[in-house]
N, C-alpha and C positions, 0 to 999 in steps of 0.2 A: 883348545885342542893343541896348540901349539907349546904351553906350558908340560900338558902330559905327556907329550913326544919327548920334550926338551928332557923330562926328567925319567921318565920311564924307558925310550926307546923301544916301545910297542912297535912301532912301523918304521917304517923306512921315511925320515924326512919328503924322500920324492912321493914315496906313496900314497903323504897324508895330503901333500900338494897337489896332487894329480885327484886325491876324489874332494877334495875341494873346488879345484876347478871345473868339477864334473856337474857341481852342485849349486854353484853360485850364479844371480842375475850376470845379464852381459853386462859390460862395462862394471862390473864391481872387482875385476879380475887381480889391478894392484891395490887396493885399497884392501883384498882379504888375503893376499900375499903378505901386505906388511904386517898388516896385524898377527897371521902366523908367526912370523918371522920375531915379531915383539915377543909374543907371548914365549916360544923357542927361546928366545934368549933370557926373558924372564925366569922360567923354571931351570936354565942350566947354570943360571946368577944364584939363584936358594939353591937348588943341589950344591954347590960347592962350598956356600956360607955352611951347608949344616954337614958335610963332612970333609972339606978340605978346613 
């Protein structure tokens, strides 16, 4: 999810975060933040290789 945010811009960063945390066990809170966050910065790393 985080990759298609990163490259699309579909949602609001906050917004994918907010129903993430809407959805996930307790205590798994940072552990699906970062991997958002990876994946986010994963897909704006390829977006730029393929047109910057």
């Amino acid at each position: 999810l985080g990759a298609i945010v990163g490259i699309t811009h579909v949602v609001s960063e906050e917004a994918l975060k907010e129903a993430v945390l809407e959805r996930i066990p307790a205590g798994t809170e940072e552990m699906n933040i970062k991997a958002l966050n990876a994946g986010r910065k994963a897909g704006q790393e390829v977006l730029q290789t393929k047109v910057g």
